[in-house]
C-alpha positions in Angstrom: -24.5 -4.2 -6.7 -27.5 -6.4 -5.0 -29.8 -8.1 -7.5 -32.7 -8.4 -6.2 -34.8 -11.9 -6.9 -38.0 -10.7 -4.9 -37.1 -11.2 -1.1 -39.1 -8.9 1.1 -35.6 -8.5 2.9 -33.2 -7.6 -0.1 -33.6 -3.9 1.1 -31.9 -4.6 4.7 -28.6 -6.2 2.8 -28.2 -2.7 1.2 -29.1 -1.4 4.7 -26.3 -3.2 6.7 -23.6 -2.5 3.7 -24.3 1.3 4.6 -24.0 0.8 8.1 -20.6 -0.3 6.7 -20.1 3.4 5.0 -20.1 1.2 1.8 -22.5 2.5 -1.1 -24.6 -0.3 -3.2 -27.6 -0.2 -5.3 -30.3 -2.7 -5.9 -31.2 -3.3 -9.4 -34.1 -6.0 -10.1 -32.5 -9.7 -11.5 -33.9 -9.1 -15.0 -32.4 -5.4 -15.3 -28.9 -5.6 -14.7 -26.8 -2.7 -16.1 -23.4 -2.9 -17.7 -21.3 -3.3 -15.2 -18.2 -0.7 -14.7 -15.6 -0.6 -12.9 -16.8 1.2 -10.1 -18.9 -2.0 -9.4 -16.5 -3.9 -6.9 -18.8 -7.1 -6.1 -22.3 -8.4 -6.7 -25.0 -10.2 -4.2 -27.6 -12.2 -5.5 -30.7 -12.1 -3.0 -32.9 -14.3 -1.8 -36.7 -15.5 -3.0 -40.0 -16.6 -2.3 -39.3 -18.8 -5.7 -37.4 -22.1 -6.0 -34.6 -22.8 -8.5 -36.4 -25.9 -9.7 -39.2 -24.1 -10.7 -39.6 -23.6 -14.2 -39.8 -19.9 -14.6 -37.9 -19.5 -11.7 -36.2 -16.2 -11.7 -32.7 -16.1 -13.5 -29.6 -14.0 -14.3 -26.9 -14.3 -16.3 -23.6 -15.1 -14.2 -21.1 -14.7 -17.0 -21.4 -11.1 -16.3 -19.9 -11.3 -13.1 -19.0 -14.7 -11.9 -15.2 -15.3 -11.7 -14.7 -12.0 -12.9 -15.6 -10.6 -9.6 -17.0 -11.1 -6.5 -19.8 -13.1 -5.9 -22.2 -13.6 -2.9 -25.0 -15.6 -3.2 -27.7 -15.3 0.0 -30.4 -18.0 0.4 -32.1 -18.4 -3.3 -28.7 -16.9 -4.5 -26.6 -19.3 -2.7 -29.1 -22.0 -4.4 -29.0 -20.5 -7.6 -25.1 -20.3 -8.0 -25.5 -23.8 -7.7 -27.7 -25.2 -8.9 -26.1 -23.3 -12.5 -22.7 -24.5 -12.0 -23.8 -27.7 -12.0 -24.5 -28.6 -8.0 -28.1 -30.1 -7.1 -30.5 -28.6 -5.0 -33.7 -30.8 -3.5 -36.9 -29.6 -2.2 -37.7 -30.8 1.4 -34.4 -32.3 1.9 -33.6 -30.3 5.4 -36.3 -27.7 5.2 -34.7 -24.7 7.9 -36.9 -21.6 9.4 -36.2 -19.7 11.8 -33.0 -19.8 14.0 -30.4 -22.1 13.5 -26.7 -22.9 14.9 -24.2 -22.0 12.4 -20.6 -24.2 12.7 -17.5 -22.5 11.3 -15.9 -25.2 8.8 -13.2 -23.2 7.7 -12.3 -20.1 10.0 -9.5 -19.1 7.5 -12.2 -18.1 4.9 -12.1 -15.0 3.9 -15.8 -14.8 4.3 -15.7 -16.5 7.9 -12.8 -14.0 9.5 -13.0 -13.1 13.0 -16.5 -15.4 12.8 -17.3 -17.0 15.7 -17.0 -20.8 15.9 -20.6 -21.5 17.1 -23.2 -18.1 16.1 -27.2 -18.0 15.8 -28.2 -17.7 12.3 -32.0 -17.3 10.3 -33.0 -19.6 7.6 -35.8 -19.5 5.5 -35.3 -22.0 2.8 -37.5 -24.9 1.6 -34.9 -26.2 -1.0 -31.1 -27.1 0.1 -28.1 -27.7 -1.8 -28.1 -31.6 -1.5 -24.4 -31.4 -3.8 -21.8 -28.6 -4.1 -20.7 -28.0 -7.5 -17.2 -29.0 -8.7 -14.8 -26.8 -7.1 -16.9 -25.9 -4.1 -15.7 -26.7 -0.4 -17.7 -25.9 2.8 -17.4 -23.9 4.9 -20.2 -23.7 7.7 -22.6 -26.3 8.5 -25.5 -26.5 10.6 -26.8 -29.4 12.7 -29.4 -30.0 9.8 -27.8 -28.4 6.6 -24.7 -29.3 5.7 -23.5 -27.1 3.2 -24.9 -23.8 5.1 -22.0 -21.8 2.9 -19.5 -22.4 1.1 -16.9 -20.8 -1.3 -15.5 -21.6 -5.0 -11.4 -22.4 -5.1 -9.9 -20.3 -8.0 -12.7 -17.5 -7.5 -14.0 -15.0 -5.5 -17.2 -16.5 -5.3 -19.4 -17.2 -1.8 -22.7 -18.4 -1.0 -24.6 -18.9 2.4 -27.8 -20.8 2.5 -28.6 -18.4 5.6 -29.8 -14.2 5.8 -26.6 -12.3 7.3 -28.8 -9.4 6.6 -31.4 -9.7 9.5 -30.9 -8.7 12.7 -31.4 -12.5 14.0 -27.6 -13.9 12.6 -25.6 -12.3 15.0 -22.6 -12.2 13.3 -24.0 -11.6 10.0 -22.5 -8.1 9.8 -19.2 -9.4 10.6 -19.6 -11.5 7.4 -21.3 -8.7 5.1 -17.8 -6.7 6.5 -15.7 -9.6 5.6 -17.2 -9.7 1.9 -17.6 -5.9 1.2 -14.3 -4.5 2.7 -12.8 -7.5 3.2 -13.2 -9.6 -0.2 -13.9 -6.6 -2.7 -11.6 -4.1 -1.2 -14.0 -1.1 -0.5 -12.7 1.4 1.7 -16.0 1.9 3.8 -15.2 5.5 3.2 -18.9 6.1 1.8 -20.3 9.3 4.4 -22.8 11.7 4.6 -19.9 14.4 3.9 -18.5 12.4 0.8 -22.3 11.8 -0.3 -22.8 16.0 0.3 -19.5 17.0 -1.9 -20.2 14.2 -4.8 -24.4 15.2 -5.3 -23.7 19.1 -4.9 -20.9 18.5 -8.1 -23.3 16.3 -9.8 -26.6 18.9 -9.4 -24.5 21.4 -10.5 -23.6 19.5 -13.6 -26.6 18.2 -14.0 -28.7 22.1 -13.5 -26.5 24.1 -14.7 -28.1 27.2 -14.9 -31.7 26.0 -15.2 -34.2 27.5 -12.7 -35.9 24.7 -10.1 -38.8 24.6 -8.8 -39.4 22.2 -5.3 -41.8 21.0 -3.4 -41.8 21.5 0.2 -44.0 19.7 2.6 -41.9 20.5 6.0 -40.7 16.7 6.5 -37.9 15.3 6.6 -37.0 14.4 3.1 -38.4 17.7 1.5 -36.2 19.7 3.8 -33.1 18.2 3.2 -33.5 18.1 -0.8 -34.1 21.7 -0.4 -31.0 23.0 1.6 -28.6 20.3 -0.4 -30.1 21.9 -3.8 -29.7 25.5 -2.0 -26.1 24.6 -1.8 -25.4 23.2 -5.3 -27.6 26.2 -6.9 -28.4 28.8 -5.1 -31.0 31.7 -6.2 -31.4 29.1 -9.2 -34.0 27.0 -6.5 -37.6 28.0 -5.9 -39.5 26.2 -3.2 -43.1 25.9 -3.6 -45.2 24.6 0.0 -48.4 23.9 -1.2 -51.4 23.9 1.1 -53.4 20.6 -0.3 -56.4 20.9 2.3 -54.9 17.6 4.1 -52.3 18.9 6.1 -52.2 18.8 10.1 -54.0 21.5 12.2 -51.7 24.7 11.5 -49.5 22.8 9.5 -49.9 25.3 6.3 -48.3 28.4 8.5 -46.2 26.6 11.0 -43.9 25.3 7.9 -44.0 28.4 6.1 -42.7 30.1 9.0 -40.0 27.7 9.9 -38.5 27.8 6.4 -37.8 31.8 7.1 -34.3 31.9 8.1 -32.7 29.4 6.3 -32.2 31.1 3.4 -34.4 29.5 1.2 -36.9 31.1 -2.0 -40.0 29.6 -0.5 -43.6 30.8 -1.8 -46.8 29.5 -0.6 -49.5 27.8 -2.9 -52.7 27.5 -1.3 -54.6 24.7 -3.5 -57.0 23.3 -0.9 -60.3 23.5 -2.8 -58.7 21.5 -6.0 -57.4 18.9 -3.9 -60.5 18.4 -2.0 -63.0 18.5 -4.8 -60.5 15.5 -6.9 -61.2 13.6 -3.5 -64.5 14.2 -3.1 -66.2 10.4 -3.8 -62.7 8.9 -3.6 -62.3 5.9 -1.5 -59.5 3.5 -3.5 -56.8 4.4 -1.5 -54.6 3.9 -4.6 -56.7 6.2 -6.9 -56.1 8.6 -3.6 -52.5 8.7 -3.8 -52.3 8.9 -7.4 -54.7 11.9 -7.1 -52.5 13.8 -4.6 -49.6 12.9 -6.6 -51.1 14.1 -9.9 -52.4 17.3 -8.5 -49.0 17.9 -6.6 -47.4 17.9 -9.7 -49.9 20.1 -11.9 -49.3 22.6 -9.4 -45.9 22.6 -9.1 -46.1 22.5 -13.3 -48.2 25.8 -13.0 -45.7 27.7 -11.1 -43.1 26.5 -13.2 -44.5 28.2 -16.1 -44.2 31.8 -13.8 -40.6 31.3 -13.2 -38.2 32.3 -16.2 -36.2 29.3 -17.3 -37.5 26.7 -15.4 -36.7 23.7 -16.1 -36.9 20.7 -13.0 -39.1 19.9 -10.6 -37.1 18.4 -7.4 -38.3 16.0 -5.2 -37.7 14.2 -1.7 -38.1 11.0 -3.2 -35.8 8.7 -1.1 -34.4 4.8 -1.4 -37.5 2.9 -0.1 -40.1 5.0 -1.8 -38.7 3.6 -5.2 -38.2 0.6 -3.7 -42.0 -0.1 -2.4 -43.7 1.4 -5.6 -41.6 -1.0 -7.8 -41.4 -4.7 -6.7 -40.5 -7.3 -9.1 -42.6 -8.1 -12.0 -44.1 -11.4 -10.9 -42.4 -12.5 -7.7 -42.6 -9.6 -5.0 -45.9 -7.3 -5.2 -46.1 -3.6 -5.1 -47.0 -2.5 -1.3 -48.3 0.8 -2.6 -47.6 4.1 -4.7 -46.0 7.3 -3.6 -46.8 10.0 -4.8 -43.3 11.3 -6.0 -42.9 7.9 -7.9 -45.9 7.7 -8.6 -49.3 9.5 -10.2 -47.1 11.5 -12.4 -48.7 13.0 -16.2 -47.4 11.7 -19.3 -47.2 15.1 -20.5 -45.4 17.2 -17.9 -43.3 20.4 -18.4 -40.5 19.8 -15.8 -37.6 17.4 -15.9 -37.5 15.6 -12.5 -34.5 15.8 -10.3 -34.1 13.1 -6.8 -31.2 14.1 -5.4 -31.9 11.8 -2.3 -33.5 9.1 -4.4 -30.4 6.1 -2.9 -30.4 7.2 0.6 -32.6 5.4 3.3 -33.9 7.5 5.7 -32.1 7.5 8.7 -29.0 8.4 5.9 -31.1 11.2 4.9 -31.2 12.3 8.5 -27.6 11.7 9.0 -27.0 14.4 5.9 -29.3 16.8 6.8 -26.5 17.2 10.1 -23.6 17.2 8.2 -25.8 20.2 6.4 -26.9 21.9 9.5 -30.3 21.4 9.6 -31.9 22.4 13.3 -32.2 19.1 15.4 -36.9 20.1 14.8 -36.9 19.5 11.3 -34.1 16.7 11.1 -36.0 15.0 14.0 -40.0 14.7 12.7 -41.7 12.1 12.0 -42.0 10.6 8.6 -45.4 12.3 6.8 -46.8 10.3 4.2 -46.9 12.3 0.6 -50.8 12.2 0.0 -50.9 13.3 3.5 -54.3 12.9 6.2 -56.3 11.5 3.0 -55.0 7.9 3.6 -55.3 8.5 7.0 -59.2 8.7 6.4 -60.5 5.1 5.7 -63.0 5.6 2.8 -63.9 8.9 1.3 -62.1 12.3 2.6 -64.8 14.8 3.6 -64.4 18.6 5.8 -65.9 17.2 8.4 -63.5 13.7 9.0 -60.4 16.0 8.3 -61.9 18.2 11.1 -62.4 15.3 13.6 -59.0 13.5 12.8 -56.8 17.3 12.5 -57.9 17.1 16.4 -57.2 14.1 17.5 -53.8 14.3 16.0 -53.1 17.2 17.7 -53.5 16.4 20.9 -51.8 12.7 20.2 -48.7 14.4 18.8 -48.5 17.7 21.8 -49.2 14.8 24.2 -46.0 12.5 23.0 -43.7 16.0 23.0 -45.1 16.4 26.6 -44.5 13.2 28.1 -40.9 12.5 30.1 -39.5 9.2 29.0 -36.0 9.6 30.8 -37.1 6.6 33.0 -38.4 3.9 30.9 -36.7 0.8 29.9 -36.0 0.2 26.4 -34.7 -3.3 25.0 -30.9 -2.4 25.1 -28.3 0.5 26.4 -27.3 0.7 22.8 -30.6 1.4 22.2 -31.0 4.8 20.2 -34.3 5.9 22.0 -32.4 6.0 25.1 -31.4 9.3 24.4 -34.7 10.6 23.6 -36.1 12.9 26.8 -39.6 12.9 25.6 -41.8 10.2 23.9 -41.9 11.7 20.2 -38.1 11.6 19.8 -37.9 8.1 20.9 -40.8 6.9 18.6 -40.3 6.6 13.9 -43.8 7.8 13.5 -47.4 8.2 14.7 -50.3 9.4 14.0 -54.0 9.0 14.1 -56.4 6.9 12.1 -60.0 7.5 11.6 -61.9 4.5 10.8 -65.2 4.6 8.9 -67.6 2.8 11.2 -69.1 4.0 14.3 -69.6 2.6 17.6 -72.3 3.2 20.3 -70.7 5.1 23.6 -72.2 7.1 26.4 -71.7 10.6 27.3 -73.3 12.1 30.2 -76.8 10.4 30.3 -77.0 10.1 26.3 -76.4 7.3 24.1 -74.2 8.3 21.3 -72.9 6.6 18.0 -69.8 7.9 17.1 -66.2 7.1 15.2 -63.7 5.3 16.9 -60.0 6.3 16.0 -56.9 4.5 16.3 -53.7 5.5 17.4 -50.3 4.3 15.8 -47.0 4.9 16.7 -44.0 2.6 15.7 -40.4 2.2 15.9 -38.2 1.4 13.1 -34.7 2.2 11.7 -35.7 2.8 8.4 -39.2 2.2 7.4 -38.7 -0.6 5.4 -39.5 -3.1 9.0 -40.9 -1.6 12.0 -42.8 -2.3 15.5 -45.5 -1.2 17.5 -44.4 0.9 20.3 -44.9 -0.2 24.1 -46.8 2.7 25.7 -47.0 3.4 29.9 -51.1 2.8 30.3 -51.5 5.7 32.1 -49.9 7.8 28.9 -52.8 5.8 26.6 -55.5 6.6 29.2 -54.5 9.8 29.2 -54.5 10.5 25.1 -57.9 8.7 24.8 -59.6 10.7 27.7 -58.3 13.8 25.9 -59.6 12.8 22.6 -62.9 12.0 23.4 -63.6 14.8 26.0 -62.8 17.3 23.1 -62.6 16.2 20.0 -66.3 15.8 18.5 -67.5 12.9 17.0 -65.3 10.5 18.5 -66.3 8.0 21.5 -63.7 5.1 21.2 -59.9 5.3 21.4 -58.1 2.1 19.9 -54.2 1.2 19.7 -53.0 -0.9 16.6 -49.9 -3.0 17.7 -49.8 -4.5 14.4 -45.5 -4.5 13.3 -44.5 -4.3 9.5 -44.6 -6.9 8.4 -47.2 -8.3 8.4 -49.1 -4.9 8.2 -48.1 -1.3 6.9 -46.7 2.0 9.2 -49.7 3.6 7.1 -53.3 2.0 7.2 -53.7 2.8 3.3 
């Protein structure tokens, strides 16, 4: 169990431990459940908050402390602390960035196999000036003394460091060390075992209740669908719903692909609804929680045509809940989704998420294991309120026209283009398997921006949209960078698009990485 104190990293600790095949959940410092035995160890996160601070974040380590294990990261190496009576100064040895960790005591359990001398990344204002009683070191670094250090009598560690980002090099040696190590989990946690346990659960869950799902062709959606298939059967009915803001051909393209694998799928053609909610909306908030809302009022009208009906499904996966939620006070809601959010008070389904703990690359990794065909496992991520937030401002005919287009012929020209020869950052690099541009790229699409620019065609002046191009690569969504396109692959795409798409003269390319900005523009 992680509890989260507001980091904008605590997601990537729960990402490494299921690297690890080890399942974990992140629950909010203020919410913890009652803990079970099927919770083998705790980690306390790190914060943007000091534990000096008055209403500094807090949890109650009775719960767990001495009980079981106990990993404090950053804030929660401070925190542990700074409650069991250590002291912890502001501005003492101030560390960001990369620093050189020293093994003090390579027969911790935490520091096994660990080498002597390792890059590590701080980002702490406060330090532990004074262990608590009981406490021993054991890492340094040239300006931190007690980096991490462990609790005699107890399971209980603490580094003042992030294992959890990619810039400690041996911080998944140490997450290992802890998880399988320290708390004795087997690391047995696979898409296979995470198949067997959710089909028994759904079926206990269902029972003979009729569903009713969402398809939108991605990812997510297409995996929910054949996992529920398998739990249920005839009891699943998928609905694709055509909400005016799909991609060009989208609407038949998915209906199509759907037709051999065995799945109830009806089409729902709500276009005009959608569109008319939309018209005047520019709050790219109210614009998700629109498309949400009317997703579900659809999906709640079918419902009522289906005999015994009882759930709406969803694709809603781990960092969907984890972006719409944020900690009350400390770390800020990036945006909503619209399965998490938008949703009635009043609705007339039950909501299941069978994929609502898995991040995506896991869900990818399951849809495999289920046979899914390598096109649907391998698109891009869609966002839920589809080409809406992909129009800055209001969403009109004619601007879903103009950007439909230009995504086309972006998206046809990254299936087109050969990357077999270009040089990616390492051979363990998992784009180096990709043969053509879109397999070795997360996501992209296009962006139409709601200014114009002047541009010449021909022998007339013209004043026209730009749109701008974004393509990123990420593991899992939750951190991700701007892709390094050949020039002559960007010349190319923007020639395309402003030879035949009309009302576009200017081609731009965001190289923005997240953070500091969004995959999404809205």
């Amino acid at each position: 169990m992680i509890l989260d104190f507001g980091s904008q990293v605590t997601q990537l600790i729960g990402r490494r431990l299921r690297e690890l095949n080890v399942y974990c959940e992140i629950y909010p410092y203020d919410k913890v459940p009652v803990l079970d035995d099927t919770v083998k160890g705790v980690i306390l996160s790190g914060s943007p908050c000091s534990v000096r601070d008055a209403n500094a974040p807090q949890a109650d380590l009775s719960l767990f402390k001495g009980r079981i294990p106990l990993l404090g990261i950053c804030y929660g190496a401070q925190y542990i602390a700074h409650r069991c009576g250590g002291e912890v100064e502001g501005s003492l040895a101030r560390e960001y960035g990369r620093a050189m960790l020293y093994v003090v005591r390579p027969d911790s359990p935490l520091m096994q196999g660990v080498s002597p001398h390792s890059q590590v990344w701080m980002s702490h204002g406060d330090t532990i000036a004074r262990l608590p009683e009981g406490a021993e070191v054991i890492a340094s670094t040239q300006d931190v003394a007690n980096a991490a250090y462990q609790i005699a009598g107890e399971q209980t560690y603490a580094v003042q460091f992030h294992p959890e980002v990619f810039h400690t090099e041996e911080g998944a040696r140490m997450l290992k060390n802890f998880a399988i190590g320290i708390c004795g989990l087997a690391g047995d946690w696979t898409p296979a075992s995470f198949i067997e346990s959710t089909v028994e659960d759904l079926r206990a869950k269902i029972g003979d209740d009729q569903v009713i799902l969402g398809l939108s062709g991605g990812v997510d959606s297409t995996v929910a669908g054949v996992l529920l298939n398998r739990a249920i059967g005839h009891n699943l009915t998928c609905i694709f719903v055509n909400n005016g803001l799909l991609r060009k051909n989208e609407y038949e393209s998915v209906l199509e692909s759907y037709r051999d694998m065995g799945l109830n799928v009806i089409g729902a053609d709500a276009s005009e609804e959608f569109l008319a909610a939309l018209a005047g909306v520019e709050d790219p908030e109210v614009k998700r929680k629109t498309v949400g809302r009317l997703f579900v009022e659809t999906f709640d009208r079918y419902a009522r045509r289906i005999e015994n009906a009882r759930w709406l499904a969803q694709g809603t996966i781990y960092p969907d809940v984890i972006e719409s939620a944020g900690i009350p006070g400390i770390a800020s809601k990036i945006k909503s989704h619209h399965n998490v959010g938008g949703l009635p008070e009043e609705m007339h389904l039950k909501v299941v998420e069978p994929l609502r703990m898995l991040f995506k690359d896991e869900v990818r990794r399951v849809g495999r294991a289920l046979g899914i065909k390598d096109e649907l496992i391998g698109r891009h991520p869609f966002p839920g309120p589809s080409l809406s937030i992909r129009i800055i401002g209001e969403v009109t005919e004619e601007k879903l026209r103009v950007l439909r287009e230009a995504d086309d012929i972006f998206i046809r020209a990254l299936h087109s283009y050969d990357c077999t020869g270009m040089n990616f950052p390492s051979a363990s690099d998992p784009r180096v398997m990709a043969t053509n541009l879109y397999d070795a790229i997360w996501q992209a699409g296009v962006v139409l921006l709601p200014v114009k620019s002047v541009g010449v065609m021909g022998d007339e002046r013209t004043y026209e949209n730009p749109v701008a191009l974004r393509a990123v690569v990420s593991t899992d969504g939750m951190t991700a960078d701007w892709f390094r396109f050949p020039y002559d692959f960007l010349s190319d795409v923007s020639n395309a698009i402003i030879n035949k798409v009309r009302g576009v003269n200017r081609v731009v390319y965001d190289i923005s990485s997240k953070p500091p900005a969004t995959i999404e523009w809205e």
